[in-house]
VOGU-3710 file (C-alpha; in Angstrom, 3 decimals, decimal comma):
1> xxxxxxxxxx> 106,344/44,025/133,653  106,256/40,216/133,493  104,074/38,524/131,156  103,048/34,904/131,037  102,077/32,461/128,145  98,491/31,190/128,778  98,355/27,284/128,431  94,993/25,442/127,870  95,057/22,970/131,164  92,748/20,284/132,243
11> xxxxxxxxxx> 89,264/22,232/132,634  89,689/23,052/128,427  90,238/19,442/127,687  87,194/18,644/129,812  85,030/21,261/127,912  86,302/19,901/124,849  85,748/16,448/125,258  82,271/17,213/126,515  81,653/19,396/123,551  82,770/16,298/121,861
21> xxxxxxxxxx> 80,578/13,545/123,360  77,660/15,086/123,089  78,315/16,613/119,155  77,668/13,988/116,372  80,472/15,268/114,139  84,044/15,824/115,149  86,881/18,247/113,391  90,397/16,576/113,353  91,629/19,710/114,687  89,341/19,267/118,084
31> xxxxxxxxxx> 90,197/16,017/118,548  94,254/16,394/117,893  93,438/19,209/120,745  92,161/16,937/123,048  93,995/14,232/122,688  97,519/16,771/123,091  95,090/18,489/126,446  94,299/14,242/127,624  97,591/13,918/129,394  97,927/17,105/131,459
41> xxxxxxxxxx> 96,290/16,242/133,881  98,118/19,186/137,075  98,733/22,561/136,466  101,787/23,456/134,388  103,435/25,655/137,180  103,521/26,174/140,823  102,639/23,937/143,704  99,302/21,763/143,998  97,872/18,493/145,392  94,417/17,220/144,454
51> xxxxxxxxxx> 91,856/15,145/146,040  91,258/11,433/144,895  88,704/11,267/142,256  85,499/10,389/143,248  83,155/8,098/142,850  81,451/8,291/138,688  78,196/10,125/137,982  74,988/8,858/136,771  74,844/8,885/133,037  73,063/11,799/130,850
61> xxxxxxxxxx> 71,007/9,374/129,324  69,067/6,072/130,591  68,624/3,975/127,555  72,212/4,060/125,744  74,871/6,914/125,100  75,133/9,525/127,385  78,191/10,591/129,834  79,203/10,133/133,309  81,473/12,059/135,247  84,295/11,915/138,010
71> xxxxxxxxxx> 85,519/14,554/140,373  88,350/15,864/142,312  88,807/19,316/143,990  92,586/20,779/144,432  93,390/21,103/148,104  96,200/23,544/148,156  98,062/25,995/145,123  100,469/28,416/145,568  100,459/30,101/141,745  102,629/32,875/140,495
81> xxxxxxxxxx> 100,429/36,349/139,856  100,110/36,929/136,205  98,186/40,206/134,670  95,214/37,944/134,829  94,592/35,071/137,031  92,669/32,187/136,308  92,646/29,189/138,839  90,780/26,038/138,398  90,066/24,491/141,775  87,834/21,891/140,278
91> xxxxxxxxxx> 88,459/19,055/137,963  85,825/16,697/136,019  86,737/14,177/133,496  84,090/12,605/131,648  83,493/8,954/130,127  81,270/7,812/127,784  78,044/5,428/128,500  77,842/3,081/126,102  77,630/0,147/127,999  74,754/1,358/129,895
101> xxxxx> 71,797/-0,687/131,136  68,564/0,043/129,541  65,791/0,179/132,158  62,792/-1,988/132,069  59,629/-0,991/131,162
//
């Protein structure tokens, strides 16, 4: 019986850094996660290609703060098969909004 070491991947970082944009407080330990999650961006293992990102989201908010989001789907995997299998075939990564317009009223 094989078994294999779960590893947090790109989808966790995303949840985290959207639990993180949208929280007012922040623990060290969430954001020492994240930033060790920022730069894996493929899965660890296996073979995979992704799209191109696409084009940002509109942001959460109108008048200031908020997030935006970007895109990309994976095209092709070939993973091995563990007890359980979890496949992300969807990436987002999120940005902040600070710089947003305000609309006029």
């Amino acid at each position: 019986m094989k078994y294999y070491r779960w590893q947090a991947g790109p989808l966790a970082a995303t949840i985290i850094h959207f639990a993180m944009a949208t929280s007012t407080t922040q623990s060290p330990e969430t954001t020492t996660l994240f930033q060790s999650q920022k730069s894996t961006e493929s899965p660890s293992f296996g073979s995979y290609a992704w799209s191109t990102w696409g084009s940002w989201s509109a942001c959460s908010r109108s008048c200031g703060g908020g997030v935006a989001f970007q895109e990309r789907q994976l095209l092709n995997y070939t993973l091995p098969t563990p007890i359980i299998t979890v496949r992300v075939t969807r990436e987002i990564r999120p940005r902040d909004c600070t710089g947003a317009m305000h609309p006029v009223r």
